[in-house]
SERO-4910 file (N, C-alpha, C, O; in steps of 0.05 Angstrom, whole numbers):
BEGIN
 pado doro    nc1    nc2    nc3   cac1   cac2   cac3    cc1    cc2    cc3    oc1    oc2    oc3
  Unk    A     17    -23      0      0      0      0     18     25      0     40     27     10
  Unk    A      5     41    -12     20     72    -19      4     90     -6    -20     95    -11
  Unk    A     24    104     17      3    127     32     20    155     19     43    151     11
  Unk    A      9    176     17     22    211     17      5    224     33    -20    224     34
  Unk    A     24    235     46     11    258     68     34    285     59     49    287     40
  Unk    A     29    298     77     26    326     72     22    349    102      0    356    111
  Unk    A     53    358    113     50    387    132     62    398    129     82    396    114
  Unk    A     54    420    146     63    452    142     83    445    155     85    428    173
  Unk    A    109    467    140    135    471    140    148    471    170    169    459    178
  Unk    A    123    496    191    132    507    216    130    481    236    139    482    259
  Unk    A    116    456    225    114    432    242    131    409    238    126    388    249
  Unk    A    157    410    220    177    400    212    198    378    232    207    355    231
  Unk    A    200    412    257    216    393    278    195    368    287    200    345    285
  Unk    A    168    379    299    156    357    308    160    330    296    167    310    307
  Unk    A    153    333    268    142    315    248    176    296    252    177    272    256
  Unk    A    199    312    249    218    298    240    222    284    270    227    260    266
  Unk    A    221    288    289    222    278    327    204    243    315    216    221    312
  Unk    A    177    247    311    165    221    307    177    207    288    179    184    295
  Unk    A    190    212    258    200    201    234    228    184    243    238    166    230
  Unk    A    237    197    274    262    190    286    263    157    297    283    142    297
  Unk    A    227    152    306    225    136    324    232    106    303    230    101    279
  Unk    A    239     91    330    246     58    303    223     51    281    229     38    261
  Unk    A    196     59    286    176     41    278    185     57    245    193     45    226
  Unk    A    180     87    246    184    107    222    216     90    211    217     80    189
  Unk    A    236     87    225    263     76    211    254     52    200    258     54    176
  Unk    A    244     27    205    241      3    200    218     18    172    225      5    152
  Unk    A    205     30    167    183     32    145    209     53    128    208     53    103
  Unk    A    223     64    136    235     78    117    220    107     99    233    110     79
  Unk    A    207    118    100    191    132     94    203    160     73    221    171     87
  Unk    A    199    177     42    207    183     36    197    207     38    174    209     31
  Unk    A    216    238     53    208    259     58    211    281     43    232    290     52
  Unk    A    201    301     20    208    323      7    199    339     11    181    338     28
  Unk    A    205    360      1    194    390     -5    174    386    -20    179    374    -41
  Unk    A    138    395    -14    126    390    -34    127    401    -68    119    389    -88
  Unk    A    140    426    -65    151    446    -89    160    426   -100    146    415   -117
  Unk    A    187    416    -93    207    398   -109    190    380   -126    196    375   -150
  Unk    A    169    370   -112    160    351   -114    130    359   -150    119    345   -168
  Unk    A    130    387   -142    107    387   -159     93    401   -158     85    416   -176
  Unk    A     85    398   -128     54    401   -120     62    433   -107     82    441    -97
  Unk    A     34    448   -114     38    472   -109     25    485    -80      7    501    -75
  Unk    A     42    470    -66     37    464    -33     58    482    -20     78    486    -33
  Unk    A     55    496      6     77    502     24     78    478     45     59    464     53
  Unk    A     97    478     51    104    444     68    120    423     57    134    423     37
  Unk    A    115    400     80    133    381     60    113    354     56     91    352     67
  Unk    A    121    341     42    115    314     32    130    288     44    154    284     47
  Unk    A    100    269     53    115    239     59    106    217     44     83    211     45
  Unk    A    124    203     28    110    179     19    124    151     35    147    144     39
  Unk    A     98    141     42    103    110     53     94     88     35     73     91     22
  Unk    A    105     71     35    101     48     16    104     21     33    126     17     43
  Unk    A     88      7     37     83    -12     63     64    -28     67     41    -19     68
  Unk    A     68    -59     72     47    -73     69     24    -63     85     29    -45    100
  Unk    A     -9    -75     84    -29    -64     87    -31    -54    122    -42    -33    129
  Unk    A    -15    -77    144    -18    -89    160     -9    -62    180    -19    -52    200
  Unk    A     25    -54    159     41    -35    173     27     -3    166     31     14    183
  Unk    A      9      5    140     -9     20    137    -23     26    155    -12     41    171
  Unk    A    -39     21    159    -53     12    186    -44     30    202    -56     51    207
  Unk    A    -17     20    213     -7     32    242      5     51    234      5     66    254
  Unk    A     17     61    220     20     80    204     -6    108    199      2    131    201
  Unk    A    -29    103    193    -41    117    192    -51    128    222    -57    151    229
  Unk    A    -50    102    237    -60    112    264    -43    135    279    -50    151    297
  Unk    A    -13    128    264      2    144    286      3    176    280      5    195    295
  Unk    A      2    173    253      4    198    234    -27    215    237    -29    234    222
  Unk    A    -50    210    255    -72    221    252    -66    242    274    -70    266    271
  Unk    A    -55    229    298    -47    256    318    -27    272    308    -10    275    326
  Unk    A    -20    282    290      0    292    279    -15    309    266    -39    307    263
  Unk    A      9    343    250     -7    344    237     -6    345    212    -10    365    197
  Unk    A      1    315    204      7    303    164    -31    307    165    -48    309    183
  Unk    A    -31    308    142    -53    305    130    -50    289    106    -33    294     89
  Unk    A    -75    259    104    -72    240     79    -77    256     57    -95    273     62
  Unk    A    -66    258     29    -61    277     13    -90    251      0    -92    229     12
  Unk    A   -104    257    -18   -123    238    -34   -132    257    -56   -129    281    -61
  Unk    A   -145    233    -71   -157    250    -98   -140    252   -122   -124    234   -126
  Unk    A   -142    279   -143   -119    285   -161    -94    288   -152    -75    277   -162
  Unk    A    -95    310   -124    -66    310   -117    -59    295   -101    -39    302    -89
  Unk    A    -68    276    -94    -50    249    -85    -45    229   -100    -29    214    -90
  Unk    A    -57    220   -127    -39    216   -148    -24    225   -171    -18    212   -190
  Unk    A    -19    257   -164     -6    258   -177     18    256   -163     38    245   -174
  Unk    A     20    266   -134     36    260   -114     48    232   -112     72    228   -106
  Unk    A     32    213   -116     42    186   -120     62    178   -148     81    164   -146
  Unk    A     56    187   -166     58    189   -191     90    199   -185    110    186   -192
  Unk    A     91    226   -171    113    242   -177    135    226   -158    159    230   -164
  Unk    A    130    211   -138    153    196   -125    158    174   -127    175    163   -113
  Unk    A    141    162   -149    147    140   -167    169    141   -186    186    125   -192
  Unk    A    164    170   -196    178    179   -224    203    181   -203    223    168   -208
  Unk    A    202    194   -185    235    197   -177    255    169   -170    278    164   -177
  Unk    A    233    152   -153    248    131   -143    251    115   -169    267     96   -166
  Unk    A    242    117   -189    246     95   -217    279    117   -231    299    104   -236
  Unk    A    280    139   -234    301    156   -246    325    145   -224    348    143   -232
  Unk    A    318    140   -201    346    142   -180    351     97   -190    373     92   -200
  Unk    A    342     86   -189    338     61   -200    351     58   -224    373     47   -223
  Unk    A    342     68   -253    361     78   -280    381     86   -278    398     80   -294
  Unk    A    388    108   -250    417    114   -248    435     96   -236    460     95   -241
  Unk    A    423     81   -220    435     61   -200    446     38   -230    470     34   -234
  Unk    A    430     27   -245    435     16   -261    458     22   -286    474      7   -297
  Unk    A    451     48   -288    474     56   -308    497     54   -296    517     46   -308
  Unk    A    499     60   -274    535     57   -254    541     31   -268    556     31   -287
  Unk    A    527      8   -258    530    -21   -247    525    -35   -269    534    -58   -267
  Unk    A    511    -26   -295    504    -42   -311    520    -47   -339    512    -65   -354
***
């Protein structure tokens, strides 16, 4: 399962304090600038990618927070756009090695 969320910039330290904890290390979770990313958001961007089970707890932890589940157009295009990156960093990985 593919989650994107989405907070404001000034809630960063918080956000990054929980992203610290083991459960956020063990899921690995990918954090941007939403700009970078696309989306014509102030804040930043999280994409998690994670079986249904770890979703789940994942969403629960992320509701006291304040990410917000990105859905709709701009959460796939948001999906879309950190696909496109993690597939370009993959192509590069390959051209080294291949």
């Amino acid at each position: 399962m593919e989650l994107v969320y989405i907070y404001p910039m000034d809630k960063s330290k918080d956000m990054q304090k929980m992203l610290d904890e083991e459960f956020w290390k063990r899921l690995g979770p990918t954090v941007r600038d939403c700009k970078a990313m696309g989306l014509d958001k102030d804040g930043m961007c999280i994409y998690i990618k994670v079986k249904d089970e770890l979703a789940a707890e994942a969403k629960k932890l992320l509701a006291d927070t304040a990410a917000e589940e990105l859905k709709g157009e701009e959460g796939k295009a948001l999906l879309k756009a950190f696909r496109d990156e993690a597939e370009a960093a993959e192509a590069g990985i390959g051209a080294m090695f291949g």
